[in-house]
PDB file of N, CA, C and O in Angstrom:
ATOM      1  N   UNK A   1     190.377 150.291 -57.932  1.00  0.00           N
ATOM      2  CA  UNK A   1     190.036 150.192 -59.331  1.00  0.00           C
ATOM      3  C   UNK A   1     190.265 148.777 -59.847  1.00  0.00           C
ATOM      4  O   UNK A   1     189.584 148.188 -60.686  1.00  0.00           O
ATOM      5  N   UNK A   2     191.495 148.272 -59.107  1.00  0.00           N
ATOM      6  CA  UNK A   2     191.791 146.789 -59.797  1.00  0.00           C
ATOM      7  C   UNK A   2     191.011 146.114 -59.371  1.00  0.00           C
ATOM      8  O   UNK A   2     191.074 144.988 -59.864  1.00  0.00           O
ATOM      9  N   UNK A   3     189.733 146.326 -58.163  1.00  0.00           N
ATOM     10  CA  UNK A   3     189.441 144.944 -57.426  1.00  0.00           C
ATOM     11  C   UNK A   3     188.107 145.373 -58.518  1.00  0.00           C
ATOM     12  O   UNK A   3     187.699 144.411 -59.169  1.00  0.00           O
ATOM     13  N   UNK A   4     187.513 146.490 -58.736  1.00  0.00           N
ATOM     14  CA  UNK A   4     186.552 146.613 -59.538  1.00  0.00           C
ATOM     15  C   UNK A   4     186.654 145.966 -61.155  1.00  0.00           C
ATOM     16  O   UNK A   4     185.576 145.518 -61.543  1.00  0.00           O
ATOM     17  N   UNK A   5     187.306 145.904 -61.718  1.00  0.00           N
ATOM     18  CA  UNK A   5     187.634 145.328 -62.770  1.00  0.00           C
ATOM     19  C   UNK A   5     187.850 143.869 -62.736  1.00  0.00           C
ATOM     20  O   UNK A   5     188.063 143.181 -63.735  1.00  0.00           O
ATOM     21  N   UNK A   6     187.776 143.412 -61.437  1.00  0.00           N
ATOM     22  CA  UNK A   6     188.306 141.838 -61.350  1.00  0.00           C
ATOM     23  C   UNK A   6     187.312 141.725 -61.479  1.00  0.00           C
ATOM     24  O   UNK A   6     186.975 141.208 -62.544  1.00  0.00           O
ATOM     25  N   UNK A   7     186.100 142.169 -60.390  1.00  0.00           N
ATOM     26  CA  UNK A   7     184.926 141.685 -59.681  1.00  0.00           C
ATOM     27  C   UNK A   7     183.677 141.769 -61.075  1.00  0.00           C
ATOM     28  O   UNK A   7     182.761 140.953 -61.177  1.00  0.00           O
ATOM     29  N   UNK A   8     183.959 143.192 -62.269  1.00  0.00           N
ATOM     30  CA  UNK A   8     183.269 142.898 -63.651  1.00  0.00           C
ATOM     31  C   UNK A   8     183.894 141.645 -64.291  1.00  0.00           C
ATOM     32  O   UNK A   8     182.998 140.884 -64.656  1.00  0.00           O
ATOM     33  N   UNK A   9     185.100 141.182 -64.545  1.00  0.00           N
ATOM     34  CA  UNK A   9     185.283 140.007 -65.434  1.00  0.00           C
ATOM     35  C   UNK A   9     184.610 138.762 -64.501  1.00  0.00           C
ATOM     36  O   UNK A   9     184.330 137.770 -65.174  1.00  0.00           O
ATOM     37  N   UNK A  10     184.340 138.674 -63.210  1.00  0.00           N
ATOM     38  CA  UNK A  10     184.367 137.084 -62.909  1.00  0.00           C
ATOM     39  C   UNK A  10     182.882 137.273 -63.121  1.00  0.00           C
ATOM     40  O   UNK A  10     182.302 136.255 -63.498  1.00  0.00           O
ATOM     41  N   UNK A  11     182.014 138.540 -62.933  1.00  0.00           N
ATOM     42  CA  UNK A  11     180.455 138.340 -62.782  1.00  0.00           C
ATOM     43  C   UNK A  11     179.792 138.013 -64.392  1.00  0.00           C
ATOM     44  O   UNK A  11     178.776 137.368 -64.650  1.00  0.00           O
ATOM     45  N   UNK A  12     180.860 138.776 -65.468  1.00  0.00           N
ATOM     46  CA  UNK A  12     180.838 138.661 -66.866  1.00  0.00           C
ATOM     47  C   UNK A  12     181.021 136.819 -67.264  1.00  0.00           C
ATOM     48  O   UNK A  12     180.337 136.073 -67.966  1.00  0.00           O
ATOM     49  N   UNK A  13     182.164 136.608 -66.507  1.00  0.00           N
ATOM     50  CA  UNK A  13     182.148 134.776 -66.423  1.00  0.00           C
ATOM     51  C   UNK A  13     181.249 134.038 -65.825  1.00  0.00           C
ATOM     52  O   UNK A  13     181.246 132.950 -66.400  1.00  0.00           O
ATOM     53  N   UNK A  14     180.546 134.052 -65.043  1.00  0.00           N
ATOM     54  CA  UNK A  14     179.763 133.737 -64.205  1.00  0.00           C
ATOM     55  C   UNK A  14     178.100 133.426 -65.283  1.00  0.00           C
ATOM     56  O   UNK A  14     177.178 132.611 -65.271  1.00  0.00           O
ATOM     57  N   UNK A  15     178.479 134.554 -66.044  1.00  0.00           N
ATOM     58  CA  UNK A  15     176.550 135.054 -66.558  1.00  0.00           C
ATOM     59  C   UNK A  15     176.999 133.664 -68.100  1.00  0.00           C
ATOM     60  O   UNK A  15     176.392 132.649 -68.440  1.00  0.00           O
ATOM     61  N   UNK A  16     178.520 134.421 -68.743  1.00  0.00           N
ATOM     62  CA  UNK A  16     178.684 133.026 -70.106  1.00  0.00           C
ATOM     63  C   UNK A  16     178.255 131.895 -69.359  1.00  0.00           C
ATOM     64  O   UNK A  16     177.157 131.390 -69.596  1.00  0.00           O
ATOM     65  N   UNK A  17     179.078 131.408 -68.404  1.00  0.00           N
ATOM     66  CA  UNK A  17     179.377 129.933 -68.005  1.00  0.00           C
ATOM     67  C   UNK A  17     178.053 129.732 -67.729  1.00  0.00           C
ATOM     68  O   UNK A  17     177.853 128.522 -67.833  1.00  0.00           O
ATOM     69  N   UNK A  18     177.160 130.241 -67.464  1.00  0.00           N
ATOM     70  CA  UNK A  18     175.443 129.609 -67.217  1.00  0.00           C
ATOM     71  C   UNK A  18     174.828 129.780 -68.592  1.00  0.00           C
ATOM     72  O   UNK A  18     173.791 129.127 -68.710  1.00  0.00           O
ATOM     73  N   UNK A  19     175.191 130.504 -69.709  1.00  0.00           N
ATOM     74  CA  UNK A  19     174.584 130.401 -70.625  1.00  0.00           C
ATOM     75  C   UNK A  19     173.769 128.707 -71.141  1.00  0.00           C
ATOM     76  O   UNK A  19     174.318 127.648 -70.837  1.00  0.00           O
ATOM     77  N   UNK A  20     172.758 128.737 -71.737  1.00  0.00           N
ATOM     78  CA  UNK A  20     172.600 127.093 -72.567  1.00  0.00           C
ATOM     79  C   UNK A  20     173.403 127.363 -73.423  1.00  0.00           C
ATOM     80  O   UNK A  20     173.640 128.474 -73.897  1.00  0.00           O
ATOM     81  N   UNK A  21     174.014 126.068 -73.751  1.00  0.00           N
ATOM     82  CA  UNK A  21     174.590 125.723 -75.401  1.00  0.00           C
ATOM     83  C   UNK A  21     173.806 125.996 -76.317  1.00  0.00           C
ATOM     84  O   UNK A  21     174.305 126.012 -77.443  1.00  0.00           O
ATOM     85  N   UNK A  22     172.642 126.240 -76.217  1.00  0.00           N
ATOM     86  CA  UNK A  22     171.633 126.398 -77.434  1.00  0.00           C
ATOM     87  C   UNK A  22     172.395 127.748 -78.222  1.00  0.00           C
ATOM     88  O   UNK A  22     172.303 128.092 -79.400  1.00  0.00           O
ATOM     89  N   UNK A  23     173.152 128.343 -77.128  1.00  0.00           N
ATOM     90  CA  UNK A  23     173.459 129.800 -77.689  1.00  0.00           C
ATOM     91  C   UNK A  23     174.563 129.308 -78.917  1.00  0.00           C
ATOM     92  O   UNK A  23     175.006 128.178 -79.125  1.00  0.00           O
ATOM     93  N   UNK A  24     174.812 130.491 -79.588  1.00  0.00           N
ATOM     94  CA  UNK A  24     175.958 129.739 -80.526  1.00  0.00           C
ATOM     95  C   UNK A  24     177.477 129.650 -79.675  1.00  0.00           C
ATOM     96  O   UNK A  24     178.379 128.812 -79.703  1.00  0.00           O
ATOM     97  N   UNK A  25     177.331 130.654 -79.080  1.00  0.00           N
ATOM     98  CA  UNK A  25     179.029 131.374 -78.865  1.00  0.00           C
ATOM     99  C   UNK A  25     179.072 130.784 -76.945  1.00  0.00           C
ATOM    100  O   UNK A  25     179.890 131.139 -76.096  1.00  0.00           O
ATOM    101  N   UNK A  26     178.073 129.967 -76.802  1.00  0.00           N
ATOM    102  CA  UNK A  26     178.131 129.554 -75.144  1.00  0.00           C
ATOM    103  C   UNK A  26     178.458 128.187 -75.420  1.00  0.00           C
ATOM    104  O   UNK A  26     177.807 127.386 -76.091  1.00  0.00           O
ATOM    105  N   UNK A  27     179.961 127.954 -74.595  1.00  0.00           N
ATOM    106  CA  UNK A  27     180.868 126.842 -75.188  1.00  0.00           C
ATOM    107  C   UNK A  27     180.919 126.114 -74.036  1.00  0.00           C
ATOM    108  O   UNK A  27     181.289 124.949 -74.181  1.00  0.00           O
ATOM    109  N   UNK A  28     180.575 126.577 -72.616  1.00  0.00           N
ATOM    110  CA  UNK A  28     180.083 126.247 -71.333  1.00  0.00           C
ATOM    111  C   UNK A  28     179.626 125.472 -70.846  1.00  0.00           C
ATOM    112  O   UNK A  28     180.018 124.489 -70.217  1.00  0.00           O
ATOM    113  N   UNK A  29     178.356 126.031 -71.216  1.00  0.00           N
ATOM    114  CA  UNK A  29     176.636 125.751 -70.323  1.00  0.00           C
ATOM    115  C   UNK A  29     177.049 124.988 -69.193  1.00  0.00           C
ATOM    116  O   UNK A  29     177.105 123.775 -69.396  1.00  0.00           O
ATOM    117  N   UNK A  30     177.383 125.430 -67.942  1.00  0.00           N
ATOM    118  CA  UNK A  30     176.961 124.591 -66.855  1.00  0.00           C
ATOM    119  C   UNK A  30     175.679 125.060 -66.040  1.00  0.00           C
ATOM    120  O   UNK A  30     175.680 125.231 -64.821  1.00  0.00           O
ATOM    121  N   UNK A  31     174.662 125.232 -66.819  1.00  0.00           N
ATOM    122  CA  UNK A  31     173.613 125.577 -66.133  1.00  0.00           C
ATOM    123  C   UNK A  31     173.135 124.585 -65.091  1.00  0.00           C
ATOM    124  O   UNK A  31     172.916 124.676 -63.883  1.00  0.00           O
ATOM    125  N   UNK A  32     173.027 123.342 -66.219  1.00  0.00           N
ATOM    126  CA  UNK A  32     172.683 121.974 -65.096  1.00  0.00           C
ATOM    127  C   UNK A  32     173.139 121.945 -63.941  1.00  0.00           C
ATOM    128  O   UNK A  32     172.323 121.912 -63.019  1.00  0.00           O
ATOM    129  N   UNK A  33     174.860 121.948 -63.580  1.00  0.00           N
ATOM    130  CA  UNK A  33     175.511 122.081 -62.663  1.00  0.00           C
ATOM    131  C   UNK A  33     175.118 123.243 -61.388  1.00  0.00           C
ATOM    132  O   UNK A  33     174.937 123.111 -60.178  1.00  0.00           O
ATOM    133  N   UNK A  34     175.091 124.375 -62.284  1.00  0.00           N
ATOM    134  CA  UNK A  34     174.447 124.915 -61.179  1.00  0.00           C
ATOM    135  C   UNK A  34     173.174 125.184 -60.515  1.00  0.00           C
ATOM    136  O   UNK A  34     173.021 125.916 -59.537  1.00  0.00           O
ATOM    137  N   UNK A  35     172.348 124.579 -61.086  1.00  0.00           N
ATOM    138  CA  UNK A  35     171.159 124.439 -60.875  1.00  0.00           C
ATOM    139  C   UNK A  35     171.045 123.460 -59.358  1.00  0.00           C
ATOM    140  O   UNK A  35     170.416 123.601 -58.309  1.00  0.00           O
ATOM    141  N   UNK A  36     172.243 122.179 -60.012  1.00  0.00           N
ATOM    142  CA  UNK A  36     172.201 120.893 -58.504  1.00  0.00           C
ATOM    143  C   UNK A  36     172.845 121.674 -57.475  1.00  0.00           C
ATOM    144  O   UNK A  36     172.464 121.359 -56.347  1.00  0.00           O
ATOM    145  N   UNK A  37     173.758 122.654 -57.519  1.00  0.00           N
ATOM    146  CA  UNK A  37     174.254 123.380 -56.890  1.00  0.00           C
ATOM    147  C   UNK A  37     173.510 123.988 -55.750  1.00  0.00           C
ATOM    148  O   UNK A  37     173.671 124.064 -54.532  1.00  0.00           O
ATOM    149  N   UNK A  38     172.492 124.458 -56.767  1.00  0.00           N
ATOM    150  CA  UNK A  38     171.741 125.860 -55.815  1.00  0.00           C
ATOM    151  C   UNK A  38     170.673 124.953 -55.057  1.00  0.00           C
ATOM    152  O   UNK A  38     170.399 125.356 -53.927  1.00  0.00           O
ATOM    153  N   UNK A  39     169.962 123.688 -55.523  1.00  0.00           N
ATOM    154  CA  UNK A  39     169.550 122.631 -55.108  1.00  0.00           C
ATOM    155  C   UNK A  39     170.128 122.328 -53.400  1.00  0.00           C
ATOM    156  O   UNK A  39     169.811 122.474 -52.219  1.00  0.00           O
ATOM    157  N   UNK A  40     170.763 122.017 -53.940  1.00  0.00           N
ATOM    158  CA  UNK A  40     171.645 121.457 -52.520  1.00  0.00           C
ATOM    159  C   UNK A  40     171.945 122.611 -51.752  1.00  0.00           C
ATOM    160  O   UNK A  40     171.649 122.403 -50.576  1.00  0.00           O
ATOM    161  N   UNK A  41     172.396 123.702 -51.935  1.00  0.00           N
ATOM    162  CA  UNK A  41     172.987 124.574 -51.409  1.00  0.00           C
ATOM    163  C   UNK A  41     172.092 125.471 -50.789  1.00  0.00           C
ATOM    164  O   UNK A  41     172.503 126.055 -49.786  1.00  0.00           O
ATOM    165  N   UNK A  42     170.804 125.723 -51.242  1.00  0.00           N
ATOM    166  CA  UNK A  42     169.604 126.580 -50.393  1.00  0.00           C
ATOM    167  C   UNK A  42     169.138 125.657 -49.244  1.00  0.00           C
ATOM    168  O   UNK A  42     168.357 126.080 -48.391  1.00  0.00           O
ATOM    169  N   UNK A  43     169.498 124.710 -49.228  1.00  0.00           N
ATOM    170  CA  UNK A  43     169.115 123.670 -48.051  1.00  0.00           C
ATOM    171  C   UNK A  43     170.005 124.073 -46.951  1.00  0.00           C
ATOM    172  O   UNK A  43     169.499 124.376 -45.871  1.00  0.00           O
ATOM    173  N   UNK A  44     171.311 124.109 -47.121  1.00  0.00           N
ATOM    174  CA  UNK A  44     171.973 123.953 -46.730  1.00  0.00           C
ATOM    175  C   UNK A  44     171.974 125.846 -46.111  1.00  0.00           C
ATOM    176  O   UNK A  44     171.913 126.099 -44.908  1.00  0.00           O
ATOM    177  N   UNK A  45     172.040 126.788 -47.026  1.00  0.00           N
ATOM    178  CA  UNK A  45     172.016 128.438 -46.283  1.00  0.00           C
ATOM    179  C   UNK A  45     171.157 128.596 -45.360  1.00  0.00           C
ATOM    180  O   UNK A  45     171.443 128.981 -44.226  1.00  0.00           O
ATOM    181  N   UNK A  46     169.802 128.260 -45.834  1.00  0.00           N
ATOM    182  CA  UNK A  46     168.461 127.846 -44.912  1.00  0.00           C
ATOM    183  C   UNK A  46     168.722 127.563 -43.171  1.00  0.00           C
ATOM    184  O   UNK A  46     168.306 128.111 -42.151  1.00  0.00           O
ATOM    185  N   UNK A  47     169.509 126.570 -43.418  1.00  0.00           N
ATOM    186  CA  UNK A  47     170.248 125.495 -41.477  1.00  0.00           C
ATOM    187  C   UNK A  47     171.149 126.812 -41.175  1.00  0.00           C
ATOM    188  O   UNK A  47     170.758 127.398 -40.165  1.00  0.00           O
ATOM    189  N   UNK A  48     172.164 127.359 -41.757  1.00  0.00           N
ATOM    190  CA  UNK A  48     172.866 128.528 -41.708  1.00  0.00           C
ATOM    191  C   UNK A  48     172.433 129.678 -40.921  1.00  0.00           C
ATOM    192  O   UNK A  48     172.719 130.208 -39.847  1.00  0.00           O
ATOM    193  N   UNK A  49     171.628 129.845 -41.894  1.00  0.00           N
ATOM    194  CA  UNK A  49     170.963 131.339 -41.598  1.00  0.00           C
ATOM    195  C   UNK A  49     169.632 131.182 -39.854  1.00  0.00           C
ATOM    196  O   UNK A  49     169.167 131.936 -38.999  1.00  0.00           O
ATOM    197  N   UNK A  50     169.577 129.709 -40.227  1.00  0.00           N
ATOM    198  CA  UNK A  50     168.312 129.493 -38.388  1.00  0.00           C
ATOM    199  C   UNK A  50     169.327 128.971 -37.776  1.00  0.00           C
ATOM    200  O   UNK A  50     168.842 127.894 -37.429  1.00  0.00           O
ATOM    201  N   UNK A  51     170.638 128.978 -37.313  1.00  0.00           N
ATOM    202  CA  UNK A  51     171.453 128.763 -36.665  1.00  0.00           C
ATOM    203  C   UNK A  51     172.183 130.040 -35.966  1.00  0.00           C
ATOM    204  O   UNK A  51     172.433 130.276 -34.784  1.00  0.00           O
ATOM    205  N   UNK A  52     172.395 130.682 -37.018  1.00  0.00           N
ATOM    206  CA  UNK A  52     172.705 132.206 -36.396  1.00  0.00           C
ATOM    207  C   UNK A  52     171.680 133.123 -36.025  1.00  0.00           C
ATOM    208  O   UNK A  52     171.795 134.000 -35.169  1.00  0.00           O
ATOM    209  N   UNK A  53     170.685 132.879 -36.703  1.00  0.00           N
ATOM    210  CA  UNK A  53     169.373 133.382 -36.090  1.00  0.00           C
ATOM    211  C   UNK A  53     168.992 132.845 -34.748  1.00  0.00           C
ATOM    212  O   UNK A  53     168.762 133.679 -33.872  1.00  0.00           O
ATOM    213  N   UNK A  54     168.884 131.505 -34.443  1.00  0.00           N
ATOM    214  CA  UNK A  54     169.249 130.909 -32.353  1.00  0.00           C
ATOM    215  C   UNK A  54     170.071 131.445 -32.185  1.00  0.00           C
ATOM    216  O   UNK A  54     169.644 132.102 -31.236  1.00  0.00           O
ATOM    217  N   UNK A  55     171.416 131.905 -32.375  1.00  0.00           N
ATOM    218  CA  UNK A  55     172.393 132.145 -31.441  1.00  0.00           C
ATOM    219  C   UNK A  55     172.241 133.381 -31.442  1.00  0.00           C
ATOM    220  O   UNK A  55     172.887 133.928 -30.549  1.00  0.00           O
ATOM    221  N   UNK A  56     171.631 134.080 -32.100  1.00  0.00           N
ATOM    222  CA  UNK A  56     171.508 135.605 -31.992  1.00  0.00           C
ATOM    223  C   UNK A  56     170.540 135.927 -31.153  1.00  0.00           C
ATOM    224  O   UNK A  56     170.791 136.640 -30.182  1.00  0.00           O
ATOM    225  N   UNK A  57     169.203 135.423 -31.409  1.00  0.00           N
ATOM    226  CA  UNK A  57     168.003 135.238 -30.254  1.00  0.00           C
ATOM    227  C   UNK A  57     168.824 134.668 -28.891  1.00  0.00           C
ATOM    228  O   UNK A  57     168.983 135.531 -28.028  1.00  0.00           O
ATOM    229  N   UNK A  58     169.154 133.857 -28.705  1.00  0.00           N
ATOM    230  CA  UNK A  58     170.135 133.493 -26.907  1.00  0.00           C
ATOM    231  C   UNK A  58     170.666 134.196 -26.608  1.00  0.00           C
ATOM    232  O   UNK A  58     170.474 134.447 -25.418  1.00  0.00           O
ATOM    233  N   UNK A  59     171.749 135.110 -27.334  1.00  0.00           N
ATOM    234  CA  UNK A  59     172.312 136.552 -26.771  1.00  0.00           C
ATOM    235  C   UNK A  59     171.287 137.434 -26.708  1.00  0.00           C
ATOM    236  O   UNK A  59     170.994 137.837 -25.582  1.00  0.00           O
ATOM    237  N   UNK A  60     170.758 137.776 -27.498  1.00  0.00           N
ATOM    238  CA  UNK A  60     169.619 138.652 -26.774  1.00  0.00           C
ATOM    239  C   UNK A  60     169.326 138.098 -25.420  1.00  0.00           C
ATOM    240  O   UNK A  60     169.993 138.342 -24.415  1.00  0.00           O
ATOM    241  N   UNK A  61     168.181 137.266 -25.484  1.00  0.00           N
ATOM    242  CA  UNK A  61     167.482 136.610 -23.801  1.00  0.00           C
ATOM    243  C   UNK A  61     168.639 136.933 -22.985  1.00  0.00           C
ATOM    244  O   UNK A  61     168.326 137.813 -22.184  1.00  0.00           O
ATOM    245  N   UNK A  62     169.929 136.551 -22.861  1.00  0.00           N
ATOM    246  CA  UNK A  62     170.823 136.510 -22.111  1.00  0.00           C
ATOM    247  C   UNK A  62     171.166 138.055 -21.967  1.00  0.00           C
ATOM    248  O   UNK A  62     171.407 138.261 -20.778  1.00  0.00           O
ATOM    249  N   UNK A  63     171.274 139.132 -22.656  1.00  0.00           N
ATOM    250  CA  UNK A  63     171.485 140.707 -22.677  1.00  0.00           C
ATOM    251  C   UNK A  63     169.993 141.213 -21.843  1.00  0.00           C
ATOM    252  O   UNK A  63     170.049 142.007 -20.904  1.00  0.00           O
ATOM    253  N   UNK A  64     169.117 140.822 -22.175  1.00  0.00           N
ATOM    254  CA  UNK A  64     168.127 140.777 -21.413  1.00  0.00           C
ATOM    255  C   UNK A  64     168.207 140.778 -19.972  1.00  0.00           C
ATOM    256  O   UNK A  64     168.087 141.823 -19.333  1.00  0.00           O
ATOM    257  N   UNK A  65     168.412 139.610 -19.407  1.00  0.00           N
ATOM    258  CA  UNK A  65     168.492 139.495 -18.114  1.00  0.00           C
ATOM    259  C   UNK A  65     169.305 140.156 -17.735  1.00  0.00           C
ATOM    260  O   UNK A  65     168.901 140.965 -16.900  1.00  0.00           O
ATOM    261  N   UNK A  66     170.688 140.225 -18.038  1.00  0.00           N
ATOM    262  CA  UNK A  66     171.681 140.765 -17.294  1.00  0.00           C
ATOM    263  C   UNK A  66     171.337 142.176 -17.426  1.00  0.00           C
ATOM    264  O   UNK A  66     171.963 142.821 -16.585  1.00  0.00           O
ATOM    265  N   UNK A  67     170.525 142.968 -18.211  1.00  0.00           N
ATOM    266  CA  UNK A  67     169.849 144.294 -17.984  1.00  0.00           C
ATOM    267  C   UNK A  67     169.220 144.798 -16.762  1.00  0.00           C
ATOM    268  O   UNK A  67     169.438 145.746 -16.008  1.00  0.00           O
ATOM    269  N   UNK A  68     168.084 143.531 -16.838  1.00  0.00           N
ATOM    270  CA  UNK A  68     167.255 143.587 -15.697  1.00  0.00           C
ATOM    271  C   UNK A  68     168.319 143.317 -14.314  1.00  0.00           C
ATOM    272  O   UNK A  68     168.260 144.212 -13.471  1.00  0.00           O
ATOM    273  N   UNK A  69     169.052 142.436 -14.087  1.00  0.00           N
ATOM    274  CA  UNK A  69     169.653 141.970 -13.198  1.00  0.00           C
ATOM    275  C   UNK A  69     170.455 143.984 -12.489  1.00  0.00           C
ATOM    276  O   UNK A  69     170.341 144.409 -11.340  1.00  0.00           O
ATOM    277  N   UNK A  70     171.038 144.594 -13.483  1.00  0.00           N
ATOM    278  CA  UNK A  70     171.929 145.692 -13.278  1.00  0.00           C
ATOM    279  C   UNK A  70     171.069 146.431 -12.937  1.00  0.00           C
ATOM    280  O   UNK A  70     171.274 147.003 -11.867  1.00  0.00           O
ATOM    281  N   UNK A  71     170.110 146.656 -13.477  1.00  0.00           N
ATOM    282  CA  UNK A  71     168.573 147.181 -13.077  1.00  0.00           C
ATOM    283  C   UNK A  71     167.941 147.179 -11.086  1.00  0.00           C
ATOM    284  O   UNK A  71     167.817 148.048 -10.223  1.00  0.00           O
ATOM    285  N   UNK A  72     167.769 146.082 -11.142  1.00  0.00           N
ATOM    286  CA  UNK A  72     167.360 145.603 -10.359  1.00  0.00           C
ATOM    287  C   UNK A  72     168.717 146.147  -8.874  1.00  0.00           C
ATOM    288  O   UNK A  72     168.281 146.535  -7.790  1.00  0.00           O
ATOM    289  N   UNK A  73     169.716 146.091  -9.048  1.00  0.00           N
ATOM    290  CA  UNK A  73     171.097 145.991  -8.261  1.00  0.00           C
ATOM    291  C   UNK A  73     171.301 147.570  -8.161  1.00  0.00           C
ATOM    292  O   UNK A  73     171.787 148.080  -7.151  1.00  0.00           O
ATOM    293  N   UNK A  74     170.818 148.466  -9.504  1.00  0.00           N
ATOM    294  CA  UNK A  74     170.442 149.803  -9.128  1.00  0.00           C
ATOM    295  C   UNK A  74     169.637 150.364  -7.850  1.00  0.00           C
ATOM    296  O   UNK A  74     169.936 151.032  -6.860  1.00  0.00           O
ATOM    297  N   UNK A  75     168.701 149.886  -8.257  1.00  0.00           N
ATOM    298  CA  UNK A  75     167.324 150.006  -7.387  1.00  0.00           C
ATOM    299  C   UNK A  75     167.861 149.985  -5.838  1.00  0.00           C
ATOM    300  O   UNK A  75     167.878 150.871  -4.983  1.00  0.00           O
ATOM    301  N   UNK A  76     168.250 148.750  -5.821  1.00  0.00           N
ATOM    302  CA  UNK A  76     168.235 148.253  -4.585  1.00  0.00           C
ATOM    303  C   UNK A  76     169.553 149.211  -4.078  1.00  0.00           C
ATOM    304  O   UNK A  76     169.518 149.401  -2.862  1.00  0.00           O
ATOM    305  N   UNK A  77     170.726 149.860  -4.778  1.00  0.00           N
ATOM    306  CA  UNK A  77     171.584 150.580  -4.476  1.00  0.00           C
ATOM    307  C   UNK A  77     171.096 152.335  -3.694  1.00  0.00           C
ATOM    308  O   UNK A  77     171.577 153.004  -2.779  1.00  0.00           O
ATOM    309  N   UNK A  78     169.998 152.513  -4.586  1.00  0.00           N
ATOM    310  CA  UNK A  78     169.304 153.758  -4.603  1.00  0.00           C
ATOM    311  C   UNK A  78     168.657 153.831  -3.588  1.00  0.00           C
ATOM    312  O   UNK A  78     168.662 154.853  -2.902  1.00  0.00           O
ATOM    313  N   UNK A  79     167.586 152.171  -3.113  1.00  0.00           N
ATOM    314  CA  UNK A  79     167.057 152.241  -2.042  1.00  0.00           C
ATOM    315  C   UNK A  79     167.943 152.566  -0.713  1.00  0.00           C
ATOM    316  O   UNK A  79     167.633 153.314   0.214  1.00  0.00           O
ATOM    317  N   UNK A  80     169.131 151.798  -0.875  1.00  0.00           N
ATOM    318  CA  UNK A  80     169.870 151.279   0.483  1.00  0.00           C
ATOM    319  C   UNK A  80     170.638 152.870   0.760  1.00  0.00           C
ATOM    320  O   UNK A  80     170.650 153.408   1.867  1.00  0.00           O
ATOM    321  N   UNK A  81     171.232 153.441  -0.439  1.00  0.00           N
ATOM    322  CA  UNK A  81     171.932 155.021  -0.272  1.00  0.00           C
ATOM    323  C   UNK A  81     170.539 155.616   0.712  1.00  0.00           C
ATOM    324  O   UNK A  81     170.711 156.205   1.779  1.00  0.00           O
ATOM    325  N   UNK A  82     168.735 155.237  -0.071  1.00  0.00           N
ATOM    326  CA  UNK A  82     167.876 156.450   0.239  1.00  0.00           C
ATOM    327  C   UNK A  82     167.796 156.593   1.864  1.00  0.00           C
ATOM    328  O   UNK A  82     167.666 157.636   2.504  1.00  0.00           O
ATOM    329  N   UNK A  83     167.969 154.559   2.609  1.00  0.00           N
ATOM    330  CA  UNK A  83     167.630 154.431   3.448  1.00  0.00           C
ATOM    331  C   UNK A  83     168.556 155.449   4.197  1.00  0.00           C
ATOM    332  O   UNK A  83     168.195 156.503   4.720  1.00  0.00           O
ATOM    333  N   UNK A  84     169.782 154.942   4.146  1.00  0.00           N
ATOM    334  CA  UNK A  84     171.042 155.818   4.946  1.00  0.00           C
ATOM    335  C   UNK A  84     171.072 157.404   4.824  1.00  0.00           C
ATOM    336  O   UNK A  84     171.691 158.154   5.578  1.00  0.00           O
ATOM    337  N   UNK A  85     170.308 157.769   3.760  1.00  0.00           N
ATOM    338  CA  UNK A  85     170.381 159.358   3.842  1.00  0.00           C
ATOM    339  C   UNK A  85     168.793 159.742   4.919  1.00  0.00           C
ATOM    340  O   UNK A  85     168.821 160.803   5.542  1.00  0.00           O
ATOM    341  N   UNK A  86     167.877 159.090   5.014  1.00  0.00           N
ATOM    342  CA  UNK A  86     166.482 159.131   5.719  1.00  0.00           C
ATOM    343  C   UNK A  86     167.308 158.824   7.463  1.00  0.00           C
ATOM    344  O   UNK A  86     166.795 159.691   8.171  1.00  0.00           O
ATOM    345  N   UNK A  87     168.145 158.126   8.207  1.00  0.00           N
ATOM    346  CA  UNK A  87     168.735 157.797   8.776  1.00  0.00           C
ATOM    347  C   UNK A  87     169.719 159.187   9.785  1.00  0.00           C
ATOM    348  O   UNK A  87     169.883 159.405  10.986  1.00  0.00           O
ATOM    349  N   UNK A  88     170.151 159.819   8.574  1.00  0.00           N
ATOM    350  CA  UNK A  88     170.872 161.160   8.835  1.00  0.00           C
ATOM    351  C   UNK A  88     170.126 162.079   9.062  1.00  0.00           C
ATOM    352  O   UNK A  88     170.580 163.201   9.286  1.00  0.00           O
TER     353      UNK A  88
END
């Protein structure tokens, strides 16, 4: 309950502090500020987000192979048991 009540006052601060001054009762306005903020900062989530997106694609490829590889080491297990039971 307490973290809910925190998390309404800072989003309630969040919405004043962007108000314009044009308002009467917005004593704030860092709209500007956050505007250079989000400026800079979508550049920056953008490199973020295609960074973990490669490293997530390379574990895949790499889960990949080693599939096929266990795959493959099956097979050849199944063959070599089939040979030795054809043998008997």
């Amino acid at each position: 309950m307490g973290a809910l009540i925190v998390g309404i006052v800072f989003v309630l601060f969040a919405v004043y502090a962007v108000l314009p001054r044009s308002i009467s009762f917005a004593l704030l306005g860092w709209w500007e500020q956050v505007k250079v903020v989000l400026a800079g900062g979508v550049p920056l989530l953008a490199v973020f987000i295609g960074l973990i997106a490669i490293m997530i694609g390379i574990a895949d490829i790499k889960d990949r192979i080693e599939a096929r590889k266990e795959e493959e080491e099956e097979a050849a297990a199944e063959a070599e048991a089939q040979q030795e039971t054809d043998k008997e």
